[in-house]
C-alpha positions in Angstrom: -99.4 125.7 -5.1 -102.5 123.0 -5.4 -100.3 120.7 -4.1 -98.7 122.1 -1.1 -101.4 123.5 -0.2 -103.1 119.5 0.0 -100.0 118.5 1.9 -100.2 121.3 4.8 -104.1 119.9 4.4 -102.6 116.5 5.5 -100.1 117.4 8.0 -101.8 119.4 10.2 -104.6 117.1 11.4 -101.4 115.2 12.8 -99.9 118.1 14.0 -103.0 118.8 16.2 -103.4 115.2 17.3 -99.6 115.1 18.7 -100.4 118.3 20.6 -103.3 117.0 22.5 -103.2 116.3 26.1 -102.9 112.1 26.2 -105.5 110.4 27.8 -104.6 107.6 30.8 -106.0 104.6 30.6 -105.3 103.2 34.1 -106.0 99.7 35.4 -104.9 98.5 38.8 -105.2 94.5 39.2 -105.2 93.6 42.9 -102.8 91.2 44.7 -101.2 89.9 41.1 -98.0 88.9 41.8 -95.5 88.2 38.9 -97.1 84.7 37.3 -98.7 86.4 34.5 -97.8 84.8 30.7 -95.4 87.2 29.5 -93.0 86.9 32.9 -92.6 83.8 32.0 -95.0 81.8 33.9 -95.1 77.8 32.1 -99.1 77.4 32.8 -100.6 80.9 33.0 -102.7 82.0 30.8 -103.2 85.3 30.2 -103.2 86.6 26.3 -104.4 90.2 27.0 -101.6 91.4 29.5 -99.5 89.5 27.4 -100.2 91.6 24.3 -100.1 94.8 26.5 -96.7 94.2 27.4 -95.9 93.4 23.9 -97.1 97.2 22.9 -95.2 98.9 26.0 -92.4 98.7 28.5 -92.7 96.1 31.4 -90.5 96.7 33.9 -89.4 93.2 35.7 -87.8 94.7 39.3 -91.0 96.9 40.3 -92.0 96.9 44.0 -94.6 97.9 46.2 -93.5 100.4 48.9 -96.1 98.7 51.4 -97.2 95.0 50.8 -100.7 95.8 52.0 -103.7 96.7 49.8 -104.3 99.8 52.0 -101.1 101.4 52.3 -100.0 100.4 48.5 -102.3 102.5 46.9 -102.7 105.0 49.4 -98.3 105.5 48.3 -99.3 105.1 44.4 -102.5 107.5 44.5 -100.5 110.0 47.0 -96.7 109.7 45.3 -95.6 109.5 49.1 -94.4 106.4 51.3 -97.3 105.8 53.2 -94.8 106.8 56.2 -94.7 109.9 54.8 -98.2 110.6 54.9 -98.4 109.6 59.0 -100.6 107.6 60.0 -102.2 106.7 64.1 -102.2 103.4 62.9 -102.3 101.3 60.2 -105.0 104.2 59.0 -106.0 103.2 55.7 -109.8 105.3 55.3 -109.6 106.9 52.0 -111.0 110.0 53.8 -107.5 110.1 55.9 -105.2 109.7 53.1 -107.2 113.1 51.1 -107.1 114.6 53.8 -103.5 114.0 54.7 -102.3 115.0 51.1 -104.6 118.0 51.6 -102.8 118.8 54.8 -99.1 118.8 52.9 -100.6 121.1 50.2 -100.3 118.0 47.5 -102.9 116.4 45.7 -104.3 113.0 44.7 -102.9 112.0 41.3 -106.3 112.3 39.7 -107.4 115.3 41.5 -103.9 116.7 40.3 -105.0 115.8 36.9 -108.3 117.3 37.1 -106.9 120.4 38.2 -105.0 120.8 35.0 -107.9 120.3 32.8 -108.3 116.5 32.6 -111.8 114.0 32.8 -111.3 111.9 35.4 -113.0 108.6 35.5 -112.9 105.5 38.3 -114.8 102.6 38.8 -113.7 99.1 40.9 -110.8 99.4 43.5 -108.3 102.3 43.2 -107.4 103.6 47.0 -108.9 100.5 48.9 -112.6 101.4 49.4 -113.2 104.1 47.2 -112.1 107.0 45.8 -113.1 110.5 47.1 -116.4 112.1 44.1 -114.9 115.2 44.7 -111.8 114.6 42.3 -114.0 112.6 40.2 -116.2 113.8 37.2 -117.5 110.1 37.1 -117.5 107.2 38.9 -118.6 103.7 38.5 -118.9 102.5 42.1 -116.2 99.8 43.7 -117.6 96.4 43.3 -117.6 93.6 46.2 -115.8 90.2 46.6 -118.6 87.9 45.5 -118.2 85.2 47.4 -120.1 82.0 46.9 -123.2 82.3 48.5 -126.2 80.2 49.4 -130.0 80.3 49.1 -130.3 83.0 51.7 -127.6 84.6 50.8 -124.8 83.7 53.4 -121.1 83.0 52.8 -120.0 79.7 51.9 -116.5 78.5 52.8 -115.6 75.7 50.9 -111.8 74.9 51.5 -110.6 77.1 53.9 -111.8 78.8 57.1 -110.4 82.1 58.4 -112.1 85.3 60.5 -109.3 87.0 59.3 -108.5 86.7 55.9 -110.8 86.1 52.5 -108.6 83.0 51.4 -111.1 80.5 50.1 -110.9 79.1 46.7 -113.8 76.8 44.6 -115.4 77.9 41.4 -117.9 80.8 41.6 -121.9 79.3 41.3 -123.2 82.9 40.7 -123.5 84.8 37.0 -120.4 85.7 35.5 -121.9 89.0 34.5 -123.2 89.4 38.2 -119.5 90.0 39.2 -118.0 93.2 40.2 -115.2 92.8 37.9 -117.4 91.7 35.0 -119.5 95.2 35.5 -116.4 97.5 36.3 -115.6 96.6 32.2 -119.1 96.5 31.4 -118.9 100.1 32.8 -115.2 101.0 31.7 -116.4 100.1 28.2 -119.3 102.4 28.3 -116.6 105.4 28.9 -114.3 104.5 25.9 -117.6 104.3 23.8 -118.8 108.2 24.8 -117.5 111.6 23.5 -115.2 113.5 25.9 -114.2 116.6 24.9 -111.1 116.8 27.5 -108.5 114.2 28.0 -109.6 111.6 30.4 -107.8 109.7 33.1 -110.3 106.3 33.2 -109.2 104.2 36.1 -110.5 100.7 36.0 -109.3 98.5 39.7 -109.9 95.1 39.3 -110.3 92.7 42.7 -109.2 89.5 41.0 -106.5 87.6 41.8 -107.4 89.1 45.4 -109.0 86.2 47.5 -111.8 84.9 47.8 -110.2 82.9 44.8 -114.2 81.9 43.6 -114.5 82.7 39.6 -116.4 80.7 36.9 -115.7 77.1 36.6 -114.8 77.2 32.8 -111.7 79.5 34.3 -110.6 76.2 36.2 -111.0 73.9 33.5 -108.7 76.0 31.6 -106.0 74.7 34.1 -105.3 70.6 35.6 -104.2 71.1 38.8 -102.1 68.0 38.4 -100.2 69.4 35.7 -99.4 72.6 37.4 -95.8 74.2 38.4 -95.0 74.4 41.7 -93.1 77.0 42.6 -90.0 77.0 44.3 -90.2 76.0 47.9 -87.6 75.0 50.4 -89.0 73.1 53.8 -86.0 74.1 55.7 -85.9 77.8 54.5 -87.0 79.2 58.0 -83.7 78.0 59.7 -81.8 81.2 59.2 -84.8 84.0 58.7 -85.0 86.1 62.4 -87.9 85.3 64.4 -89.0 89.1 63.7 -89.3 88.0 59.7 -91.0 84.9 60.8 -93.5 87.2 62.8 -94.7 88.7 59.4 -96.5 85.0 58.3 -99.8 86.1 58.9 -102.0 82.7 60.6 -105.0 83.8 58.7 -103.6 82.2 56.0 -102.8 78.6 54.7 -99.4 77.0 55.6 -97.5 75.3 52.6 -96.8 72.5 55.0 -100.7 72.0 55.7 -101.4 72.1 51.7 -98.7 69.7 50.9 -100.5 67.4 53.3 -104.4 67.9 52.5 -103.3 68.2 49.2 -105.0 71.4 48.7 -101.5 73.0 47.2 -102.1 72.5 43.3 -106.0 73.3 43.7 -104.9 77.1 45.5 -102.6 77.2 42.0 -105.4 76.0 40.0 -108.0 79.0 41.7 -105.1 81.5 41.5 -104.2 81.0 38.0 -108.1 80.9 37.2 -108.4 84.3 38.3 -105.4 85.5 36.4 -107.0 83.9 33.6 -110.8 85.7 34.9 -109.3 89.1 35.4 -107.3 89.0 31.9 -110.2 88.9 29.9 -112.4 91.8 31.9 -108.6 93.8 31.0 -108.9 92.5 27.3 -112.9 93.8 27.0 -111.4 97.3 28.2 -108.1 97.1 25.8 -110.4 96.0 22.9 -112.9 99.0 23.7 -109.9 101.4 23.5 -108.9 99.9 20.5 -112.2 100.5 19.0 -112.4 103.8 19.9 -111.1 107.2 18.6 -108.8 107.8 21.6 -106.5 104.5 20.8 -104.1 106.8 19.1 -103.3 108.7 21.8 -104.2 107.2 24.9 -101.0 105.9 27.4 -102.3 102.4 29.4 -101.1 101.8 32.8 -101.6 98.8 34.0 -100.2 97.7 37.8 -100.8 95.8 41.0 -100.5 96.5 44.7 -98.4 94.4 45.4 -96.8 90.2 44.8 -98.7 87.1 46.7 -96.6 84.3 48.0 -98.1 81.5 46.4 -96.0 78.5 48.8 -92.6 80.6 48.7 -91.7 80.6 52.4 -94.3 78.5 53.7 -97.3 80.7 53.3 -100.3 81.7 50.8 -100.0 85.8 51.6 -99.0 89.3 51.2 -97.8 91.3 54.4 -94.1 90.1 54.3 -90.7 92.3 53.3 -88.9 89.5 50.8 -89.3 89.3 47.7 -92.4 87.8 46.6 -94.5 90.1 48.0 -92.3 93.3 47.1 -92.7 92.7 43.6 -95.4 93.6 41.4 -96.0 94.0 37.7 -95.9 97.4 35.7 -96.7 97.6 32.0 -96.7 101.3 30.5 -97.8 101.7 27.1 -97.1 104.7 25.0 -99.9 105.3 22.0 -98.8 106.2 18.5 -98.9 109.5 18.8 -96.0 109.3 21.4 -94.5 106.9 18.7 -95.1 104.2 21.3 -93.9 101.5 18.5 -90.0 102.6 19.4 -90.2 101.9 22.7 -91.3 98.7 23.8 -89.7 95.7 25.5 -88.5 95.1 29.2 -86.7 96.8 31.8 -84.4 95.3 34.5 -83.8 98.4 36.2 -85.5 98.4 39.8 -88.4 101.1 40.1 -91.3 101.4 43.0 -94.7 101.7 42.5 -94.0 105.3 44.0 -92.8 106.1 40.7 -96.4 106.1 38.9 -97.3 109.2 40.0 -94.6 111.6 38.5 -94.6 109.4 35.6 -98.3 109.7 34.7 -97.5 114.1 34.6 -93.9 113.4 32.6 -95.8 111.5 30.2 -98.5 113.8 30.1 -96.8 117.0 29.5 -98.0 118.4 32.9 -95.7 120.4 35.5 -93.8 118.1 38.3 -95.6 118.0 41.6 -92.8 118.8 43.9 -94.1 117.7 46.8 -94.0 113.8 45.7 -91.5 111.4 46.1 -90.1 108.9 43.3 -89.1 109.3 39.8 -90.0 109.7 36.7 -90.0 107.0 34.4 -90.0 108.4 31.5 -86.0 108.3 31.2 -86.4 104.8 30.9 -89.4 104.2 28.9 -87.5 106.2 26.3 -84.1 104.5 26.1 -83.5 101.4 28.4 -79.9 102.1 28.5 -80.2 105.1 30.9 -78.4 105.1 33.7 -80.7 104.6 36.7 -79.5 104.3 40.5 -82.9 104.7 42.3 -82.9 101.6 45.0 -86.4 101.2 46.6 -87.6 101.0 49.5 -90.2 98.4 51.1 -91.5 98.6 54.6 -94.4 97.3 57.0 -94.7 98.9 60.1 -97.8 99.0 62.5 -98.2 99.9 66.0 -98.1 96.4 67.1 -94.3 96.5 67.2 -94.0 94.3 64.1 -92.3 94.7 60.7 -89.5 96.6 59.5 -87.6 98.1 56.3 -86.3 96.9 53.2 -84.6 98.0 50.4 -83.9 96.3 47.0 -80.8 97.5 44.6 -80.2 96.4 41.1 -78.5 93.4 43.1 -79.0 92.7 46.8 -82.1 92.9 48.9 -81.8 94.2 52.5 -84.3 93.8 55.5 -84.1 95.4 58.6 -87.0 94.2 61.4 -88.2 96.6 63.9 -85.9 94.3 66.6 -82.2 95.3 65.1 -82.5 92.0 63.2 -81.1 91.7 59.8 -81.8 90.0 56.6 -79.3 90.5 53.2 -80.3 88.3 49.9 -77.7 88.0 46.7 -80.0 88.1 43.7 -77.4 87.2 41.3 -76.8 84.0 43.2 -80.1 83.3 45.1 -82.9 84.5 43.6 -85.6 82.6 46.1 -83.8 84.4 49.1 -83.3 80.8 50.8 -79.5 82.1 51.9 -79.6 85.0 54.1 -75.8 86.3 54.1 -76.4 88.7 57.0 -75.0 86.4 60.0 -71.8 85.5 57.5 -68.6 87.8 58.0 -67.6 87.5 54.8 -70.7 89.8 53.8 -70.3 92.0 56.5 -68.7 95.1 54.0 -72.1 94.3 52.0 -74.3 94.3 54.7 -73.1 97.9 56.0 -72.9 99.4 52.3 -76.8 98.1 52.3 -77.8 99.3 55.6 -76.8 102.9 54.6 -78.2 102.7 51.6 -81.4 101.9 53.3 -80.7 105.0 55.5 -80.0 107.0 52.9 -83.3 106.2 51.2 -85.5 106.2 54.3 -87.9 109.8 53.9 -89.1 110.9 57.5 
C-alpha cells in the first residue's frame, strides 16, 4: 500500500502540470525574410533561431497576407485579411484595427486570451505602434529605430538617402544596451524571472532586421562582405513582369543596378546579415530566460515575421511587392514537454499564412475557436506532417492609389493578379526565383484559369 501510495505521490504532480493552461511565448522579428541559419542560408549566422527550430516545427511555405508592417500584423493580431477588416485607406492606427475587430464582435488575439483567464504581456513592436493597455496586464513600451546620431542629436545618413524610407546601413556608434531591442529582452527577461499565477501570453516584437540597418560594429565583423553570397539576381528579369508589378518597386529604396555599381551590394548584405546576427542573440537572452525558468516545461514559443525583404531579387532592396520574396516569412512553433513537444519537431512544406497564428495559438491552448476569424489551425500539422492540407494563401496589396493587386500561392504555382487585369503565374517546381512568368504562354493557359479561380475562390469580402 506504501508503495502505491508513493507512486500516485509521483504521478500526480505531472498530472497537474499537463492540465495547466500553456503559457505563449511570442516573439515577432520584423522584416526577416527567409536567410536565417537553419533555412539554409551559407553565411548567416544565427545559433539561437537555429536551435528553436531544432526544438519545434518550422514551416518553409509561410506567407504574409500583406507585405507591409502595418497591415501584416494588423491580419496576424486580428486573424482577418486586413481587407476584411476595411479600411479608408491604407489605415494602419492601432486604435482602428481594435476598434474594427470591436465593431465585428471579435477580439484581438491577446485580448481573446485575456478573456479566458490568461496574463498578457507585450513589450517592442507587435501591431505597428503599439498595442492597445486595455488588453494588456503589462506592457514594456515599443522601442524606436536608433539611428546613428550625432552630438546634438540629429540623424546621420551614412550610405543612403531617402524621405521615404529608413534604408541606411553603417554600424551603430551608440550603446548596445541603449537599443530598443537590447531593453525589450532586458524587459522580456524580467517577466520570465517573476511569479505569475495565471498562464501568460509574453509578446516580445523585435525591430531588427527592419532598416535603419545600424547595429554594433562587432555584428559586422562577424561577416566579410567580400565573402558574402549573393543572392540570385537576373538583370533582364523585368522583360516579361506587367508594368502594374513593376509599379510595386517602391523608389525609396536602393536599386540592385545602382548597388552593383557603387558597390554598396555586399555591404547592404553585410548590415542585413549583422542584424540577423544582433536580433538572434536579444531572441537567445529571452529563450535562455525561459529555459531558466519554471514555466520552460510548459510554455509553447512562437516565433514569426511580418513579412520577407528582397535583398537584390528583382532589382530592389524592399518589402511592398506580391512575388515571392516578400510573401514569405519564417514561422517556428515550439511545443514544451508537457505537450510532448520532443515528437514533433522538424519542417513542414505545406503552404500556411500568417493568418493562421491566431486559431493556432487557442488549438494549442486548449481554448474555444473564435468563429469569427479566418485561417486554420495548425495544429493538424504540428502533430503529424503527413496530414493532408489543401489551404492555398492568399497575398495582396491594395491602396487607394490604384496600385497592387492579389496573389495566391498553392503547394506549386504562384499567381498574381494587378489591380489593371494583368497577370503573373510562376512554376515553383521549375522556377523557384519567379524569373519565367508563364501567364502570356498558351500552353499554361488551363493553369492559369485553374489559378485564377482558386484565387477567387479564396478571396474573403
Amino acid at each position: 500500500m506504501k508503495t502505491i501510495l508513493l507512486t500516485l505521490l509521483a504521478i500526480i504532480p505531472s498530472a497537474f502540470c499537463f492540465a495547466e493552461k500553456p503559457n505563449v511565448l511570442f516573439i515577432s522579428v520584423d522584416d526577416l525574410n527567409d536567410w536565417a541559419g537553419y533555412r539554409g542560408h551559407p553565411d548567416a549566422i544565427s545559433p539561437n533561431m537555429d536551435r528553436l527550430a531544432k526544438k519545434g516545427t518550422w514551416f518553409s511555405q509561410a506567407y504574409c497576407q500583406y507585405p507591409v508592417c502595418g497591415p501584416s500584423r494588423a491580419s496576424v493580431m486580428s486573424g482577418l485579411y486586413f481587407h476584411q477588416l476595411k479600411p479608408d485607406r491604407l489605415q494602419v492606427k492601432d486604435n482602428f484595427v481594435e476598434e474594427r475587430v470591436e465593431s465585428m464582435g471579435s477580439e484581438l488575439l491577446h485580448g481573446y486570451l485575456k478573456n479566458h483567464g490568461y496574463k498578457t504581456m507585450a513589450v517592442g513592436k507587435i501591431l505597428h505602434r503599439h498595442l492597445p493597455d486595455k488588453n494588456l496586464n503589462m506592457s514594456g513600451g515599443r522601442g524606436k529605430w536608433d539611428h546613428n546620431r550625432d552630438e546634438n542629436g540629429k540623424q546621420i545618413e551614412s550610405n543612403w538617402n531617402s524621405s521615404k524610407t529608413l534604408t541606411d546601413w553603417a554600424a551603430y556608434t551608440g550603446k548596445e544596451s541603449e537599443m530598443s531591442d537590447s531593453k525589450a529582452a532586458d524587459w522580456a527577461v524580467e517577466r520570465l524571472q517573476k511569479k505569475h499565477t495565471k498562464p501568460f501570453m509574453l509578446m516580445v516584437g523585435f525591430l531588427r532586421p527592419h532598416t535603419p540597418w545600424h547595429v554594433p560594429q562587432k555584428y559586422f565583423d562577424m561577416y566579410d562582405p567580400k565573402k558574402l553570397s549573393l543572392p540570385a539576381y537576373k538583370d533582364d528579369d523585368f522583360n516579361d513582369i506587367p508594368e502594374a508589378g513593376q509599379e510595386l518597386i517602391n523608389d525609396g529604396y536602393p536599386r540592385t543596378e545602382w548597388a552593383k555599381k557603387e558597390n554598396q551590394w555586399q555591404n547592404i548584405l553585410q548590415s542585413y546579415l549583422a542584424s540577423i546576427t544582433f536580433v538572434d542573440s536579444k531572441i537567445g537572452q529571452v529563450l535562455d530566460a525561459l529555459d531558466a525558468s519554471p514555466y520552460r516545461d510548459n510554455t509553447i514559443v512562437v516565433l514569426w515575421s511580418d513579412h520577407g525583404y528582397h535583398l537584390g531579387e528583382k532589382n530592389t532592396f524592399q518589402k511592398h511587392t506580391l512575388w515571392e520574396r516578400s510573401a514569405l516569412a519564417p514561422v517556428i512553433i515550439s511545443l514544451p514537454p508537457s505537450m510532448e513537444g520532443e515528437k514533433y519537431r522538424g519542417k513542414t512544406d505545406a503552404v500556411v499564412g500568417l493568418i493562421d497564428l491566431y486559431p493556432t495559438i487557442l488549438d494549442l491552448c486548449g481554448l474555444p475557436a473564435n468563429d469569427k476569424v479566418s485561417g486554420h489551425s495548425l495544429k493538424p500539422l504540428i502533430l503529424n506532417r503527413e496530414t493532408e492540407w489543401n489551404h492555398p494563401t492568399l497575398t495582396y496589396r491594395d491602396n487607394s492609389e490604384d496600385i497592387g493587386g492579389r496573389s495566391i500561392r498553392d503547394q506549386r504555382y504562384r499567381y498574381i493578379e494587378y489591380h489593371d487585369g494583368s497577370q503573373e503565374l510562376y512554376d515553383h517546381e521549375t522556377d523557384p526565383n519567379e524569373w519565367t512568368n508563364l501567364a502570356p504562354d498558351p500552353a499554361h493557359e488551363s493553369r492559369l484559369k485553374a489559378m485564377k479561380q482558386k484565387l477567387a475562390d479564396h478571396h474573403i469580402e
